[in-house]
Residue, then its C-alpha position, 0 to 999 in steps of 0.5 A: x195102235x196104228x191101223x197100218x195093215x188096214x190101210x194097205x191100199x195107200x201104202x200099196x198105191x204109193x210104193x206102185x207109183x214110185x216104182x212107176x216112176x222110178x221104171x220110167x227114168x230108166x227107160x228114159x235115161x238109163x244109168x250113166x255108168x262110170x269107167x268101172x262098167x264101160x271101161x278106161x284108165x286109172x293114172x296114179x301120180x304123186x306130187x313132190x312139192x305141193x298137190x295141185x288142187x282137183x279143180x286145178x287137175x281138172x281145168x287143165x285135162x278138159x281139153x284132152x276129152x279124157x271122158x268121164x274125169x274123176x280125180x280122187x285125192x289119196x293121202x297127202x301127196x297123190x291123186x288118182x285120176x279115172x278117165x275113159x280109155x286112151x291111146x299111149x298118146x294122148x297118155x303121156x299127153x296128160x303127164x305133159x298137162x299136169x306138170x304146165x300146173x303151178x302150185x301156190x308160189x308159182x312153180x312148176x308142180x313136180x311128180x312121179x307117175x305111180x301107177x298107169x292101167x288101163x281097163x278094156x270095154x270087154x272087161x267093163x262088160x264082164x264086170x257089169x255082168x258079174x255085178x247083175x249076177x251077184x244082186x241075183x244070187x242074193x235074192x235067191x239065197x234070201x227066198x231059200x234062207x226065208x223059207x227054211x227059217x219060217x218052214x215051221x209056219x204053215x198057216x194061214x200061208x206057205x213058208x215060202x211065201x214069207x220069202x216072196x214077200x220079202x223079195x218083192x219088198x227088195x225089188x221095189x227097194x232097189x228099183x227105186x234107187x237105181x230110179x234116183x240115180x237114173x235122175x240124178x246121173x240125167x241131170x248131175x252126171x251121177x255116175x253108176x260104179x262098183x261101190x254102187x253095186x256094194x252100196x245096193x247089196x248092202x241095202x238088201x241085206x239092211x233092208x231084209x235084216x228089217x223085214x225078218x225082225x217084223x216076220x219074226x215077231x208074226x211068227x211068235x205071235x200066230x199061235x197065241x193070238x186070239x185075232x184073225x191074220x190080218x189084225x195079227x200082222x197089225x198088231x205085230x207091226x206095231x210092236x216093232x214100228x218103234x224098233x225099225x225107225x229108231x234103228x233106221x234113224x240112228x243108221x241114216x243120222x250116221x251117213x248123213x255125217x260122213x255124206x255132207x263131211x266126208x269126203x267127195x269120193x265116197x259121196x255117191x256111195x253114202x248117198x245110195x246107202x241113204x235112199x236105199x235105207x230110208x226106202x228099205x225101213x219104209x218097204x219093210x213096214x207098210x210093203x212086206x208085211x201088207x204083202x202076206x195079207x195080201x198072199x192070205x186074201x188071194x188064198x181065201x178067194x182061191 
């Protein structure tokens, strides 16, 4: 049997300084937010004869300073292109650029413009908030739904100490992917969008579905067992250790394909769920539960 819980000291230091870490790299660098947060257009074209290749799409605007340029393929025949917002101008000045591309047989590509929109600042702002509030009323909704499930476990700690808990196990989850991808947007222009935010709810919610099954089993073993609280935590640890990696691994085995052959739209989003489900088996075990001895140690000194 692992001595996880005895050992709380290590796994407790190592989670503090990556959290360190990870605070520092957002105060340094903040996040590179993308148009969904700050603002800009969406331009939606389909091609006639043959689509021009991203790269082809993307050489060909880089002198317009659209911004953050994302160009997404779509189907068979369009792409979506994201940039920040522009005048009408500079607008049509696009449509101009990308009939100057030439397909494979050297013609002049032909296309229809499906779809122009563009998004204000003032909405990007609502939407971040909107974004914060949500993160919010999940970890609320989780400390109510930990404390009402575990309400019948009154000893040797409080329900809704369990819920505390996971909660802290969540922070130091999500702070640790917002930290990577601070990194990652410094130095490979990452950029922060919704289907991050969706990215980061799915991880409470994978992460905290982890730490119920070990808080259950604590909880049918606490009347039966025969040994103190710490050593009771250890033992129930140990009992769903195996079941937490293999599901942990099973889960990443499957993101890991769709990140490295998937395609280059969704990378960001796979690579978020990744980190956050790695980072979430590992709280899971040697955070959340160390936190309840902790929360027991404090009581006993009080």
């Amino acid at each position: 049997m692992f001595r996880i819980i005895q050992k709380r000291k290590i796994w407790l230091s190592f989670s503090s300084l990556l959290v360190a870490i990870s605070v520092l790299f957002l105060v340094i660098w903040g996040l590179n937010f993308g148009i969904d947060f700050t603002g800009g257009s969406l331009l939606e074209v389909k091609f006639l004869n043959e689509r021009p290749g991203v790269d082809q799409v993307q050489n060909v605007l880089s002198d317009l300073d659209l911004g953050s340029l994302i160009v997404q393929p779509v189907g068979e025949e369009e792409l979506v292109l994201r940039f920040q917002d522009i005048t009408e101008e500079k607008h049509q000045e696009a449509l101009a650029k990308i009939g100057e591309i030439k397909t494979s047989s050297e013609e002049l590509v032909q296309f229809e413009e499906l779809r122009y929109d563009s998004i204000g600042p003032s909405i990007g702002k609502e939407l971040k908030q909107k974004s914060v509030y949500a993160m919010l009323v999940v970890l609320i909704a989780i400390i109510i739904y930990i404390a009402w499930a575990f309400r019948k476990v009154s000893k040797p700690i409080a329900s809704w100490k369990y819920g505390m808990s996971a909660i802290i196990a969540l922070f130091h989850d999500v702070l640790i992917v917002l930290g990577v991808f601070a990194f990652l947007g410094q130095f490979y222009g990452i950029e922060i969008n919704s289907a991050f935010v969706a990215a980061i709810l799915t991880v409470l919610g994978y992460s905290v579905n982890d730490t119920i099954v070990v808080f259950d089993r604590v909880r049918e073993n606490l009347p039966k067992s025969e040994e103190d609280f710490e050593n009771t935590i250890n033992t129930s640890v140990n009992q769903t250790i195996t079941r937490s990696i293999n599901t942990s691994v099973t889960t990443l085995l499957v993101l890991l394909s769709i990140f490295f052959f998937g395609g280059s739209t969704i990378r960001d989003f796979v690579l978020a769920l990744s980190i956050g489900v790695f980072i979430g088996t590992y709280s899971s075990i040697f955070l959340a539960s160390p936190t309840l001895v902790l929360w027991e140690k404090l009581k006993n000194r009080g």
